[in-house]
KOLLOVEX-939262 format. One record per residue (C-alpha): residue in three letters; x, y, z. Coordinates in pm, whole numbers, plus 50000, padded with zeros to 5 digits. Layout:
ALAXYZ/...
! end
This chain:
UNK398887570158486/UNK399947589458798/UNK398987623958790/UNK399577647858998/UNK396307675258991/UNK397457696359275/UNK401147702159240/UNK401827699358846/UNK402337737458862/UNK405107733359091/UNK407137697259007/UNK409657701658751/UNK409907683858413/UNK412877658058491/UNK413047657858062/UNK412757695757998/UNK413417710258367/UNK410187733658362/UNK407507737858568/UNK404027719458550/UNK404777682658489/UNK401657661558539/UNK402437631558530/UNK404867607858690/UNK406687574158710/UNK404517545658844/UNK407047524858982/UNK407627524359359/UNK410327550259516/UNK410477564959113/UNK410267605559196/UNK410437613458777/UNK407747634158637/UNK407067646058317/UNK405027665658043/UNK402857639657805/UNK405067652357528/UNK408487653157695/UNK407467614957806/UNK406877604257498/UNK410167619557299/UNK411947603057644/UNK410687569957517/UNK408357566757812/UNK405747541657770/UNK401837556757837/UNK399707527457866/UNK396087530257717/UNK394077508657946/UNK393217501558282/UNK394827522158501/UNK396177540558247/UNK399917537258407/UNK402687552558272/UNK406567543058299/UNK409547563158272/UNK412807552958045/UNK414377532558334/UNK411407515858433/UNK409337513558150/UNK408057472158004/UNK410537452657774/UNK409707423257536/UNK411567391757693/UNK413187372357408/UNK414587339557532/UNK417137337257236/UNK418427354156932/UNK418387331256678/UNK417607356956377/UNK419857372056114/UNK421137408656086/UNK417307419555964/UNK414077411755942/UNK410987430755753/UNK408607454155931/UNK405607433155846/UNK403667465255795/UNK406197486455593/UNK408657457655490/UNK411817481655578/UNK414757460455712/UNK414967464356106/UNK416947447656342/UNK415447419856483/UNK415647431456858/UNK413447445257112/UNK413597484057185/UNK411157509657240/UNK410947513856855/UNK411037481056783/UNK407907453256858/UNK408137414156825/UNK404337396956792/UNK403477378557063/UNK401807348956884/UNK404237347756533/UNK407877347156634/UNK409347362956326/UNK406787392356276/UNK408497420956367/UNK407127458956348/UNK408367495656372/UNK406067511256699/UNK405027539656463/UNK403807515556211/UNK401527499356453/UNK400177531856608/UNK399227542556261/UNK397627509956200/UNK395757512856552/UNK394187542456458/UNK392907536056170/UNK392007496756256/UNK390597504956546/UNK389567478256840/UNK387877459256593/UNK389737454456320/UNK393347457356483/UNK395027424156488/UNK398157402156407/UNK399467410956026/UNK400657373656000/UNK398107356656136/UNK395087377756236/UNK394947371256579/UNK393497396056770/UNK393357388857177/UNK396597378157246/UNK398237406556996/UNK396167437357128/UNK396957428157487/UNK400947426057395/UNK400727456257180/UNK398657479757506/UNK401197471457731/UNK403607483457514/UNK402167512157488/UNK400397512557184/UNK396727531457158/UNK393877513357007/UNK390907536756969/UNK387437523757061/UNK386177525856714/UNK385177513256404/UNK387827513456099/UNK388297545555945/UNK387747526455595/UNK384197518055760/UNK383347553455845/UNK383837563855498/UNK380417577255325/UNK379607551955019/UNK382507536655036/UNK380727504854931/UNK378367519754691/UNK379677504154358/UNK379487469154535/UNK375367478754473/UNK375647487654114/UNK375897463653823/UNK378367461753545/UNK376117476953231/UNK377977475752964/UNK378877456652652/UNK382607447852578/UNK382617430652290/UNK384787449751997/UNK382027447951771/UNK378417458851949/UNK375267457851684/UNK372977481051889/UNK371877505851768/UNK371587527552122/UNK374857521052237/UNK376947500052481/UNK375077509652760/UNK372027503352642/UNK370267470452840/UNK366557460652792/UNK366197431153036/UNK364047401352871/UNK365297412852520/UNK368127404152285/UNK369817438152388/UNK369947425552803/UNK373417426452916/UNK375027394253046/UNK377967397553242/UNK380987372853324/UNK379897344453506/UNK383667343053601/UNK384557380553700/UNK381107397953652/UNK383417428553492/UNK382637424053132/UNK379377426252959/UNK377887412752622/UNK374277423452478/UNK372897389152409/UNK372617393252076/UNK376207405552059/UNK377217373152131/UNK374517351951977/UNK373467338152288/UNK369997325052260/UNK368727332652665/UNK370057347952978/UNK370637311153126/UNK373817306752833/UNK376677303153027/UNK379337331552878/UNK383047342352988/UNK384927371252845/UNK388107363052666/UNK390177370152955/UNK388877348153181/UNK388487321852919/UNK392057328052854/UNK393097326453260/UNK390967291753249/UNK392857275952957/UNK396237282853081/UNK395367275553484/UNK397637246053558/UNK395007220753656/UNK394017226453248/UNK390007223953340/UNK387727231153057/UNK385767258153100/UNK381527252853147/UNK380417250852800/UNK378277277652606/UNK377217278352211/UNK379647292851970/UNK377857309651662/UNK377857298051367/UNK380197310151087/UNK377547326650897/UNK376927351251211/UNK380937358651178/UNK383547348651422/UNK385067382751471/UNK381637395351602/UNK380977372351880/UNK382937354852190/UNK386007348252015/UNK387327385651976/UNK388987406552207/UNK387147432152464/UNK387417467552448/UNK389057484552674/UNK387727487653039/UNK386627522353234/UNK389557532453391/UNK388377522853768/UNK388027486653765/UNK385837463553986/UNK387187439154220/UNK386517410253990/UNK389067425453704/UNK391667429653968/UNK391407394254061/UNK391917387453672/UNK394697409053622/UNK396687394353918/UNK395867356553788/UNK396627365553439/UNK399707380653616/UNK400207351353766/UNK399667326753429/UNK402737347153198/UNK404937324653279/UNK407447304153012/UNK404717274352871/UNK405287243452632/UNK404047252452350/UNK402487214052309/UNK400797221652602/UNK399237250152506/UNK398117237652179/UNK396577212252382/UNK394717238952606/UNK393287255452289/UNK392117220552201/UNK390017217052499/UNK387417240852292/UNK387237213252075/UNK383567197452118/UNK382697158552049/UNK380377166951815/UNK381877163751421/UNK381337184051088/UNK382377164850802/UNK384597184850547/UNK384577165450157/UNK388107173750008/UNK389047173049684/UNK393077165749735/UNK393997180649362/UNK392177215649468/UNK392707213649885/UNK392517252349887/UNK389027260849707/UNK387687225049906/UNK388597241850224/UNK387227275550127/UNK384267256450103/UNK384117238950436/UNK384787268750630/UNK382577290250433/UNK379857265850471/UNK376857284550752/UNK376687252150900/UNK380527243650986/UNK381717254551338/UNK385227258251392/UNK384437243451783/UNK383627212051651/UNK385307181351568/UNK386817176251194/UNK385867147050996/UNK387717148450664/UNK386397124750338/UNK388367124150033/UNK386177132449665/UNK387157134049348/UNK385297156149074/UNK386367130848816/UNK385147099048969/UNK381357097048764/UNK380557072249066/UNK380807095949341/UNK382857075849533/UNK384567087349950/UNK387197080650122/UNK388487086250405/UNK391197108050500/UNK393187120350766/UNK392577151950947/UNK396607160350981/UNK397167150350656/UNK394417177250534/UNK395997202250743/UNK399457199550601/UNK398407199150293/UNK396157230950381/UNK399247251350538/UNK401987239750201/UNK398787256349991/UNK399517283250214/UNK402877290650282/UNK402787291649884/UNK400007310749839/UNK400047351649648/UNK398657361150022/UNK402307356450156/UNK405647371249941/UNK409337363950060/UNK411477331650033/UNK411807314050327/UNK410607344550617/UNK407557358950445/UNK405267383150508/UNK401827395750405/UNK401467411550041/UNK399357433649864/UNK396347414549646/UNK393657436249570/UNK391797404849426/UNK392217387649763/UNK391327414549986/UNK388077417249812/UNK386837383149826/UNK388007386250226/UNK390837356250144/UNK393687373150391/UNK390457364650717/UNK389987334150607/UNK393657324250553/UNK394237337050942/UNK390957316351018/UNK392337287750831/UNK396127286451032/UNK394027292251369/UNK391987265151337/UNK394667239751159/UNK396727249151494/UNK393937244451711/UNK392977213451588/UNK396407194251579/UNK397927207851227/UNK401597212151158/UNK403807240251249/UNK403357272451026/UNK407087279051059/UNK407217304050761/UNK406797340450950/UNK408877364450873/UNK410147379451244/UNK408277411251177/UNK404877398451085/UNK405157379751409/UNK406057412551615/UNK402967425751409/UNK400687404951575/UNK402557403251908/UNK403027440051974/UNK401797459051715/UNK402957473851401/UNK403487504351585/UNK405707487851816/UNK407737469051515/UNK410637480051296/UNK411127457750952/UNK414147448650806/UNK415637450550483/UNK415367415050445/UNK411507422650417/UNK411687439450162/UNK410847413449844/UNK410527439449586/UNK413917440149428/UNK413327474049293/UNK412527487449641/UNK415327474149808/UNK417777483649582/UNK416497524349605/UNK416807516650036/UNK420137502949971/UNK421497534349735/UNK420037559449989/UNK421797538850279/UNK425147537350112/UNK425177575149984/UNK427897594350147/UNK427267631350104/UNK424397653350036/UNK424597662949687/UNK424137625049606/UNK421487616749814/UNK419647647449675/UNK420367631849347/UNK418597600549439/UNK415607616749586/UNK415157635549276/UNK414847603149049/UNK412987584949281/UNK410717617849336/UNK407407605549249/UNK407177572949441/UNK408217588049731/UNK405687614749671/UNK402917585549638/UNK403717566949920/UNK404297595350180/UNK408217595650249/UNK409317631350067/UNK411627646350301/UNK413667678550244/UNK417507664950277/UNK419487689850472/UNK422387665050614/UNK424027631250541/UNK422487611850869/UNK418577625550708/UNK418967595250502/UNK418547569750767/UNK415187581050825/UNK414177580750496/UNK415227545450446/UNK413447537750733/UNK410167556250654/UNK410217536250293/UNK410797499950468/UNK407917509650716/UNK405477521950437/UNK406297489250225/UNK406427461350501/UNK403847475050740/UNK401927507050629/UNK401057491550244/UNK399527463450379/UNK397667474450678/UNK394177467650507/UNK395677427250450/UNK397217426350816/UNK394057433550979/UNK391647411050814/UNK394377385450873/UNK394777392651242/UNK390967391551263/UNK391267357051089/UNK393947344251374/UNK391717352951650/UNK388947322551594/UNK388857301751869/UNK391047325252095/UNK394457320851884/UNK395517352051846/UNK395237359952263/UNK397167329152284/UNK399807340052098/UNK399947374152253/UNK400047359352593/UNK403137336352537/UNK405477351752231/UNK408357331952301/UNK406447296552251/UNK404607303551947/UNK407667321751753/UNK409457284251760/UNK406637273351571/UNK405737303951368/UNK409017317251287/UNK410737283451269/UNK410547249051071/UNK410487218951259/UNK413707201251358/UNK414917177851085/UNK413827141551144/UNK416647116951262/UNK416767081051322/UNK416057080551678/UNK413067110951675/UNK411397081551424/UNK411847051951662/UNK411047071251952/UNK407597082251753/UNK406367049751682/UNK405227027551908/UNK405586983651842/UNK401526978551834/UNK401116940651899/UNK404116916552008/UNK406236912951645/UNK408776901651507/UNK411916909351667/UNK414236903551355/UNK411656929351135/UNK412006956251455/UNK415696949651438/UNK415316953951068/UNK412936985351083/UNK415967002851331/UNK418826993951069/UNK417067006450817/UNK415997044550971/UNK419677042651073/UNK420627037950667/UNK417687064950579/UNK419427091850761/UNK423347080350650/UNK421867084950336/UNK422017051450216/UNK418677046850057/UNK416407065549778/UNK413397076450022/UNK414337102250328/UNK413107103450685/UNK410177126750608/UNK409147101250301/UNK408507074650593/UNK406527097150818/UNK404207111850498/UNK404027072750464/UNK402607068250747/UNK401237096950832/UNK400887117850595/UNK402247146750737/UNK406207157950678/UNK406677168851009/UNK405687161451367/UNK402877185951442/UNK403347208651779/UNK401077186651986/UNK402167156551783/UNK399647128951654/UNK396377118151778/UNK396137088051751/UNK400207081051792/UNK401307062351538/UNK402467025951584/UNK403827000051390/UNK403606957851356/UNK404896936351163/UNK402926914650963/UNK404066881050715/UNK403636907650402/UNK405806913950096/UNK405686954150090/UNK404826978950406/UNK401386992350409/UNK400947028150564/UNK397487042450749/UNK397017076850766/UNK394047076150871/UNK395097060251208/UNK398877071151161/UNK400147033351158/UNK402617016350943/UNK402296974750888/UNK406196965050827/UNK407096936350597/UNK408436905150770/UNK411496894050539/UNK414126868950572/UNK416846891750509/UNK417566929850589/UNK418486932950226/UNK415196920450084/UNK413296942050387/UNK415076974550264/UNK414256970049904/UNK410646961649951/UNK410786995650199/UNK412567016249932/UNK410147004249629/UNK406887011949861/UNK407247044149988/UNK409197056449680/UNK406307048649438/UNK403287053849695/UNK404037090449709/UNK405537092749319/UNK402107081249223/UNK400337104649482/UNK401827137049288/UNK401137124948944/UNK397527115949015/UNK396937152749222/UNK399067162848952/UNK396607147148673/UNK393767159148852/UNK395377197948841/UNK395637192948443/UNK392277188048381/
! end
């Protein structure tokens, strides 16, 4: 930088035209001079190293570009406003990425506070060739350390530990934060994000060297693409209570969160994205261990038999399901075997129809005293999470608003008259909706005065449009508010084996299922299911295809979910279908045989498509007639 210590007072400013200029133009013959700050709002360039040189407007360093190639704008890679692509004195290419392009005050603000060390390319952090570029151009890079180093314990929560115990249910005594190491109240954190705690009890985790993941990250795991099962760690036993223990959600976090729970946040970010809801059954499957509990069912009583099972201390809800057929009756004790999907069908018809659900076809929870007290609504939510989890059918009898229950909240939901399924109720809602002045709907209120005095909705009536809120205060009281005690046992229920997160995290797949009954069975969904087992017959195949055809023109006694219960026992293809997938062959036979224990059906080889259809017809026609009237038999008694 030429300056000019004995003369400044008396060379003029060429900027400002005053006195005292120190410093001038480097460039031979160049007579300009100018104050530091005139220079710089010239656009002169003041170079920070070596000889410190500075350059005036006419002779000050450009950026050669050997062609414009770019559009109309590019991002500042530092503030990502839109600049033109060219090089001016506001403007900087990079030297080493071609289309990284930067505002000059954006990099002099990033000098300073990067500093020579830490002060490098934005797009691809090199640091020689860039700072050389960038202090020709002017641009000052302080020798010092980054001002996000200087800062005093800057780094001091990287030295503390997470302390604290997340789960929603903690059984100390002393408190979240209370850790004993080489006790049952030592904290474990996250082997995943090391932001969420669990006193080892808490958790039933037997020693420090239990592997153990908070829901989140167990969630992030399950629904990362490459579907890897997470390491494994012991799930309590039912006895200790599912709600308790890993499978529930964590309370909420301190407000400043650790480095490991941003990471989470920005995969689980990452993970919301629109799933198959087969493939997300099968993630929740991956929980599933090898190991089997055997469940005895008694098919005339398949609700008290799986109250049973799943009451049992010993049966996991993690392990496999092994299902053997008893019957009370039989003085010889004698098993057989069943089929797991079978079970669970049966399990969720019991259910649908159950007095813990009221409505038609969309129902929602009701009101059983009797019920709540022997905890049935948790174990019915227990029961649907692990019949989903574990390959059963599709509930597909939710009422829209229980679903946005669980989803978002009751809070966050508004019912319907349609959920209404009192008729007395709805018919008050409908008479305060259709009242059209005052006087009348004062009327109303005034016969229905004491049940809306017992369940909260009096409201003085001082204009027509006050009865929309009354109506809406009674349908939130009666659908939501009445049975608030039954929708939270149930959501507890729904979260075994991470369900109800599941749900939460992808609405839109699970209301198909949930809200929705499976797509009717056709022809070609049947032949597409089953697969030919061994090389057969092709005249019986052609046979089996003509006669699914007939099935669905209606030209037979037995219907397309007949054949599948048949086979399968099941009346509908189940979200993550079967396991095994069920086959057929054809074997020299007078009447079809179905196995629904390995979902395949053995198909009659017949001369004549006549003879095979009646032989199909009398089979599955009076297999499951005398199915009901033995469970039926069995009921009696």
């Amino acid at each position: 930088m030429k300056i000019n210590l004995v003369g400044h007072r008396i060379l003029k400013c060429s900027v400002c035209k005053k006195t005292g200029a120190s410093i001038g133009c480097v460039a031979p013959r160049c007579k300009r001079s100018y104050h530091f700050p005139c220079g710089l709002q010239k656009e002169c360039i003041f170079q920070f190293t070596g000889n410190f040189a500075s350059f005036c407007w006419n002779h000050r360093p450009v950026q050669i570009i050997t062609s414009n190639n770019y559009r109309d704008s590019l991002p500042c890679t530092i503030c990502l406003e839109f600049i033109a692509p060219t090089p001016t004195y506001s403007v900087l290419r990079s030297p080493c990425c071609k289309n990284a392009w930067f505002h000059r005050d954006c990099l002099q603000v990033q000098a300073i506070n990067a500093g020579v060390f830490f002060f490098r390319c934005t797009v691809c952090n090199n640091s020689d060739i860039f700072q050389k570029e960038m202090l020709r151009m002017g641009i000052h890079i302080p020798e010092k350390d980054a001002s996000w180093e200087l800062e005093e314990n800057a780094y001091q929560d990287l030295l503390q530990h997470y302390e604290h115990c997340d789960v929603r249910r903690c059984r100390c005594k002393e408190g979240r934060d209370y850790n004993v190491p080489d006790s049952k109240w030592e904290i474990k954190r996250c082997q995943c994000c090391g932001s969420s705690g669990t006193h080892l009890a808490c958790s039933s985790l037997q020693s420090w060297e239990q592997n153990w993941e908070c829901l989140e990250c167990r969630s992030i795991l399950y629904n990362s693409g490459d579907f890897q099962k997470p390491k494994k760690h012991t799930l309590p036993n039912t006895n200790v209570g599912i709600t308790d223990c890993l499978l529930e959600e964590s309370s909420p976090k301190l407000p400043r969160q650790s480095p490991g729970a941003q990471r989470k946040d920005l995969l689980r970010q990452g993970s919301k994205f629109k799933r198959d809801i087969s493939t997300l059954i099968i993630e929740l499957g991956f929980q599933i261990k090898k190991k089997a509990k055997r469940l005895y069912i008694n098919k005339a009583n398949i609700w008290n038999s799986a109250l049973d099972g799943f009451r049992n201390q010993n049966f996991n809800p993690s392990y496999s399901i092994e299902v053997v057929y008893v019957n009370e009756n039989d003085h010889f004790g004698r098993e057989h075997p069943g089929s797991k999907q079978e079970f669970l069908c049966l399990l969720m018809q019991q259910l649908e129809n159950s007095p813990l659900f009221e409505g038609s076809l969309s129902k929602n929870l009701s009101l059983n005293s009797q019920a709540l007290k022997e905890n049935l609504y948790y174990e019915a939510g227990k029961m649907l999470a692990i019949s989903l989890v574990h390959g059963g059918p599709s509930p597909g009898f939710f009422s829209k608003t229980l679903f946005n229950c669980l989803v978002y909240g009751p809070e966050n939901t508004q019912p319907i008259l349609d959920d209404v399924s009192d008729f007395d109720v709805a018919q008050i809602i409908i008479r305060i909706n259709t009242a059209t002045n005052v006087a009348d709907l004062n009327s109303l209120v005034n016969e229905c005065y004491n049940y809306l005095e017992l369940i909260g909705c009096l409201r003085l009536i001082t204009s027509i449009s006050d009865k929309y809120m009354l109506a809406k205060d009674i349908l939130v009281y009666h659908v939501i508010k009445r049975v608030q005690a039954p929708f939270e046992s149930f959501k507890q229920g729904l979260k075994t084996l991470g369900v109800l997160e599941k749900i939460q995290t992808y609405p839109e797949a699970f209301f198909s299922i949930f809200c929705h009954k499976p797509e009717n069975l056709s022809a070609k969904i049947l032949s597409d299911l089953f697969t030919v087992r061994t090389l057969s017959d092709v005249q019986a195949l052609g046979f089996w295809n003509s006669y699914l055809q007939a099935v669905e023109d209606g030209k037979s006694t037995v219907t397309m979910e007949d054949i599948l219960i048949f086979a399968t026992g099941c009346n509908s293809i189940p979200p993550a279908g079967f396991k095994p997938t069920p086959s057929i062959e054809c074997l020299h036979m007078d009447f079809p045989v179905g196995n629904n224990c390995n979902n395949s059906l053995a198909l009659p080889i017949t001369s004549t498509y006549k003879e095979f259809q009646e032989n199909m017809d009398f089979a599955i026609k009076n297999t499951l007639r005398l199915e009901k009237e033995e469970n039926s038999h069995f009921i009696g008694h």
